[in-house]
C-alpha positions in Angstrom: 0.0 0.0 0.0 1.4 3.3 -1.4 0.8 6.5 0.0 0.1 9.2 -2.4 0.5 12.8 -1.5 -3.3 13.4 -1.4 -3.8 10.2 0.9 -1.1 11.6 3.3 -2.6 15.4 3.8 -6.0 13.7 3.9 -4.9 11.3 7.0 -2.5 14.0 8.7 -6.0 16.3 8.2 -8.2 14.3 10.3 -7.2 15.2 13.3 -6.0 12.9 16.8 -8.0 9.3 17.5 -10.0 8.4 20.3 -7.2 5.8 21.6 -5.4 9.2 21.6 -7.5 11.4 23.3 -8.2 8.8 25.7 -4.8 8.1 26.9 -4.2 11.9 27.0 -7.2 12.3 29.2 -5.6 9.3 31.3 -2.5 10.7 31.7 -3.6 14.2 32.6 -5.8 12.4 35.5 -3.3 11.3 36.8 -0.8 14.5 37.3 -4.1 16.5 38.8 -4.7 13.7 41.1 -1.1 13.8 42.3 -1.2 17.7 42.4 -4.2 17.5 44.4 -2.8 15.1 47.3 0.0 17.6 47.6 -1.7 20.6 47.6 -4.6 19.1 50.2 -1.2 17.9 52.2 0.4 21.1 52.0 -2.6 22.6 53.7 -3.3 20.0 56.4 0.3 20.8 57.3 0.0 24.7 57.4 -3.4 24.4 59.1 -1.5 22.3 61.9 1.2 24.6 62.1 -0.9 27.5 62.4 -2.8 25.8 65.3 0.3 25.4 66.9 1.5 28.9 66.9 -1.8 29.5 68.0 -1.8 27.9 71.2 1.4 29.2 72.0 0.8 32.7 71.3 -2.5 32.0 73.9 0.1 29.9 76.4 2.3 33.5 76.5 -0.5 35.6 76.6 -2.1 33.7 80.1 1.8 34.0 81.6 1.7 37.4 80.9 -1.7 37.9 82.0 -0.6 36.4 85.1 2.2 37.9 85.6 0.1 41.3 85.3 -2.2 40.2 87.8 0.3 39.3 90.3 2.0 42.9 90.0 -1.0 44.5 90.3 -1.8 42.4 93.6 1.7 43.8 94.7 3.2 41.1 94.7 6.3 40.3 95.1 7.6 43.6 96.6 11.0 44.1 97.0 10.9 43.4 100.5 9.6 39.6 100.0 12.3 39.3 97.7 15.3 40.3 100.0 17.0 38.3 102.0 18.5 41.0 104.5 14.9 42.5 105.2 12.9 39.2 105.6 15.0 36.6 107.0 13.4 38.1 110.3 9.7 37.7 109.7 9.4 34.7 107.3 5.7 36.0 107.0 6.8 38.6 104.5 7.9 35.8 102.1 5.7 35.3 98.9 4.8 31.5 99.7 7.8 30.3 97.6 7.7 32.7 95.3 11.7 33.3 94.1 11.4 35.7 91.2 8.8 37.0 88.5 10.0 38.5 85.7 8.1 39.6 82.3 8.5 36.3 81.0 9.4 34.6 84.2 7.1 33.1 87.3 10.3 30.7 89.4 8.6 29.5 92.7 
């Protein structure tokens, strides 16, 4: 079977088969399915790590809370804190409290 030059446009004219379509359309299911399990992974993973900075952003903000509510009590006054005034009276000692700080609470 010879292949004139009419017979050649005419076939190279009709455009892709369905066996062709079909194993494009395969093909391209399978990248977007692969895409879509890392994107969906990429966000569980942010969505975790933004939970987490969450609940330490809320862990600082009770300390300092705390830490506000205890200065504004008067606590510890810098008598409670020294040895040389209250090794006297051990009544002026804040129950075990050592030292509070801004970012510190040592009992």
């Amino acid at each position: 079977m010879t292949f004139t030059r009419s017979k050649i446009s005419r076939h190279c004219a009709m455009g892709f088969s369905m066996l062709e379509l079909m194993m494009v359309i395969a093909i391209m299911t399978v990248v977007f399915g692969i895409v879509a399990g890392g994107l969906i992974q990429l966000q569980r993973r942010s969505n975790t790590e933004a939970s987490r900075v969450d609940r330490v952003q809320e862990s600082r903000s009770f300390m300092e809370q705390v830490v506000r509510d205890i200065h504004q009590a008067g606590f510890p006054s810098v008598r409670m804190l020294d040895p040389a005034v209250s090794a006297g009276n051990p009544n002026l000692y804040a129950v075990g409290l050592v030292n509070v700080d801004r970012g510190d609470l040592i009992l």
